[in-house]
N, C-alpha and C positions, 0 to 999 in steps of 0.2 A: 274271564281270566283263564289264561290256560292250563293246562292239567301242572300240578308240581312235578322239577323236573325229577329226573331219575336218580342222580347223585343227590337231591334234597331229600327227595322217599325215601332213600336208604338210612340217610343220617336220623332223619325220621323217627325209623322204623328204629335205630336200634335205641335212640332214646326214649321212644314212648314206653318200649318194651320193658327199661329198667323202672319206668313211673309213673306206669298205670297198676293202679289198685296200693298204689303205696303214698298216698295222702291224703285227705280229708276236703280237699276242691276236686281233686281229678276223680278220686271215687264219687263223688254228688253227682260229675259232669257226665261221668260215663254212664252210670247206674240210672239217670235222668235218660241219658240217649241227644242230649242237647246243651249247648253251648249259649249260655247268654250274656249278649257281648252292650253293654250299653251306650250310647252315640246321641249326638245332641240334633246331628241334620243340619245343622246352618252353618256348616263351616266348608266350604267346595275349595277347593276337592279333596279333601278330607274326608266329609261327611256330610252329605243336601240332601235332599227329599227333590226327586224330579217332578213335574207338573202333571204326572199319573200316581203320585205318592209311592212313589219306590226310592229306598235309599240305594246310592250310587254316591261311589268316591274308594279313595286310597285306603282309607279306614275298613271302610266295608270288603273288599275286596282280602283285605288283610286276619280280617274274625273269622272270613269263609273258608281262607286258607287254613288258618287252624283248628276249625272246628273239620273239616275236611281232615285232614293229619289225624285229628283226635277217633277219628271214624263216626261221628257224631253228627248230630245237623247243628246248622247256626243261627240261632234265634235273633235278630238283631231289633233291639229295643228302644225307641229315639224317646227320649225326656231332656226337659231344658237342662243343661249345661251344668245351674247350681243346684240342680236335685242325683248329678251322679255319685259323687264324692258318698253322698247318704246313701244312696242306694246300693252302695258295692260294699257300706260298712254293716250294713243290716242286712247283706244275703241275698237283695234282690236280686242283683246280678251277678256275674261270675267276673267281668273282666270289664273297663274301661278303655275302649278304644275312638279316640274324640279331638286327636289333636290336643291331645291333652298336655302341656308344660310341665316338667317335671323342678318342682322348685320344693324347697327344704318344708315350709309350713305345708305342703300338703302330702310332702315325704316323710313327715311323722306319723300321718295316720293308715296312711297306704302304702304297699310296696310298689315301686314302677322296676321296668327291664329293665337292659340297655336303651339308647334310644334308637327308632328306627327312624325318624328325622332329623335334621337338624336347623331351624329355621329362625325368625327373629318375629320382631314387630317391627310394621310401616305404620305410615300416615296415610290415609286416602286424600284429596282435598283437591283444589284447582291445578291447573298447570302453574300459574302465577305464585301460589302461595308454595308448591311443592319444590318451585326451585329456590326457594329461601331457606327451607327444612334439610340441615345436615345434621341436627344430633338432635336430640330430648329438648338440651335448653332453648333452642330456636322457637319451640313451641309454648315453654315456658312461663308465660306472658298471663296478663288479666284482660284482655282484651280477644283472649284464641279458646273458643269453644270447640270444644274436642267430645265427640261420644263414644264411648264404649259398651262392649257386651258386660253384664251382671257377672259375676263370679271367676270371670275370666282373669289369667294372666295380663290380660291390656289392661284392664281396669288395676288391678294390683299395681302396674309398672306407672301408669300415668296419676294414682294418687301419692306413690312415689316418690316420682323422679318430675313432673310438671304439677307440681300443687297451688301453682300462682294460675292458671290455665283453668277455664269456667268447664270442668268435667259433668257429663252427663252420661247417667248410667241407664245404658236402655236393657232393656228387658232378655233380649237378644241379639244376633247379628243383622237378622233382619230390620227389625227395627231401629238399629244403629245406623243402617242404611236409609231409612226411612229419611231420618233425623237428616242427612247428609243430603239427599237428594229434594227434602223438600226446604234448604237452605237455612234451616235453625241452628245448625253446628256448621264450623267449616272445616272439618274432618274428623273422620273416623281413624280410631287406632285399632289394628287387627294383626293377626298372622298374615307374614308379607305373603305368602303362598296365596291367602285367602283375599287378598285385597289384589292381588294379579288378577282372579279369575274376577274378584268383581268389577275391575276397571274395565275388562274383558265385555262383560255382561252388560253393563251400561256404558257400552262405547261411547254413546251418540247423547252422556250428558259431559262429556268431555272432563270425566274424573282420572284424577292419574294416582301411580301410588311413589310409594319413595324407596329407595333401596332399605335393607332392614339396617334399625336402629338400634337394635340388642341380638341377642346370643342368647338361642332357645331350645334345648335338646327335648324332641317329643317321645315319650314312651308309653307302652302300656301298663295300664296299674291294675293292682289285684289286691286284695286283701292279704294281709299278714300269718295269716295261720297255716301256710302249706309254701314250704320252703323247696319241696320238688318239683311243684307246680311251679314255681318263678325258674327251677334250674330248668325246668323241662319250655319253657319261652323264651330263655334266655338262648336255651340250645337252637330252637326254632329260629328265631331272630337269624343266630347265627350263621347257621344251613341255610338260610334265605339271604343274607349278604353273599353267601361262600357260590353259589349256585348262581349267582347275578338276576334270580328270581325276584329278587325287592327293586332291584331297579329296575326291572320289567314291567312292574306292577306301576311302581312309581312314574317310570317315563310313562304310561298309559295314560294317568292324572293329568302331570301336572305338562307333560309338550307336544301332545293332541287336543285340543281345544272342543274337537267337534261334539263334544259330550254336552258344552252351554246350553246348548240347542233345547237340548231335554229339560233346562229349569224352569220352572213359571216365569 
C-alpha cells in the first residue's frame, strides 16, 4: 500500500495530537508501541491467509494504516471469527477488523465506527439454481440446503429470514466452501464481496454468486471504554474517505484480481 497521502498525514497529525495520551486504549497502544488488530483470515478480500501464511486483504491493509498513523507497529492476530467479539471484550486485542457487520446485538457489547464498507450477503450455488434466487424467500424452502460460517452475520440472517431452508453451520468460510464444492449443500451464503472473489477462485467448478440480498454496513469495532479512541477512527475513517485513500486501498482488493493467485 502506499505511503498515506499528504492532506490524510495532516488531518492525522492534528488528530492524533489532541488524543494521544488522553485515554485508556490509546495510552496501552502507544505505551505497548503496538497495535493489535484482530482478523479471522477467511474472508478475501477482506482478510485470507495466502499459501505462504501471510495475511493480505482490504482489512489488513487498513490496521497497517493505522497503526502506521498511530506511529506504532501492527500486530495482526487471525482467530476464528466467533472468538473475536471475546477477545476484544477481555483486552486481548485492541480493535476488530474482519469484515465484520455492524448489527444492534453485537452493537451492545462493542463500539463500531462509521462504516468503511458497505456490502450485503449473496448466495454461492450453480448457475441454474442462482438464476432462480432473487430475494431470501426463493431460498426459503425445506428442500434448499444452505451453509454458513459460525458466528457470522449469514448465519444470523439465514436462521432469520430462511428457517424452513436445511442450514448448516460450518465451522468457517472455508469449510463452508468445502460443504459447497463437495456437493452436500447447494449454496453457500457469505458477504457478496467474498463470494465474488470465491466464484473467482473456483472458476472452473462453475459456481456463480448472486447480486446482494441485504444491506450491510462493515465497521470497525473496539471496545467501549475510550470514547477518543472511537473519535480519534472515526476521524481516521474520515481523512481516508476525504483523501480518496480508502478507495485506493479498496479498488486494490476488490477490481485487480491478480492477488487470487497467492491463495492455496
Amino acid at each position: 500500500m502506499k505511503k498515506i497521502s499528504v492532506m490524510l498525514a495532516f488531518i492525522m497529525m492534528l488528530v492524533f495530537t489532541t488524543a494521544v495520551f488522553a485515554g485508556p486504549a490509546i495510552d496501552k497502544i502507544v505505551k505497548r508501541g503496538e497495535l493489535i488488530v484482530g482478523t479471522s483470515g477467511d474472508y478475501p478480500p477482506f482478510t485470507v491467509k495466502t499459501k505462504d501464511g501471510k495475511l493480505i486483504g482490504l482489512d489488513i491493509d487498513l490496521g497497517t494504516a493505522i497503526a502506521n498513523v498511530m506511529d506504532v507497529k501492527a500486530k495482526i492476530v487471525q482467530m476464528p471469527f466467533t472468538e473475536l467479539l471475546p477477545a476484544l471484550q477481555s483486552g486481548k486485542i485492541d480493535m476488530i477488523i474482519s469484515a465484520m457487520t455492524i448489527v444492534p446485538k453485537r452493537n451492545l457489547k462493542v463500539v463500531y465506527t462509521p462504516p468503511y464498507f458497505i456490502s450485503g450477503q449473496s448466495v454461492m450455488t450453480t448457475k441454474m439454481i442462482a438464476m432462480s434466487v432473487e430475494n431470501l424467500n426463493d431460498i426459503n424452502k425445506p428442500d434448499f440446503t444452505l451453509a454458513v460460517p459460525a458466528g457470522t452475520t449469514s448465519e444470523l440472517i439465514a436462521k432469520n429470514n430462511v428457517p424452513k431452508a436445511q442450514i448448516k453451520v460450518a465451522k468457517d468460510m472455508n469449510e463452508a466452501m468445502k460443504l459447497l464444492l463437495d456437493g452436500k449443500v447447494k449454496a453457500v451464503m457469505s458477504d457478496t464481496a467474498t463470494c465474488a472473489v470465491e466464484t473467482v477462485r473456483y472458476k472452473e467448478k462453475n459456481i456463480v454468486s448472486t447480486p446482494p440480498l441485504t444491506f450491510e454496513p462493515i465497521g470497525i469495532a473496539i471496545a467501549e471504554n475510550d470514547p477518543l479512541f472511537y473519535n480519534f477512527l472515526s476521524n481516521f475513517l474520515a481523512g481516508m474517505k476525504g483523501s480518496g485513500d480508502l478507495d485506493m486501498i479498496t479498488n486494490k482488493w476488490f477490481k485487480d484480481p491478480s492477488w487470487i493467485k497467492e491463495l492455496p
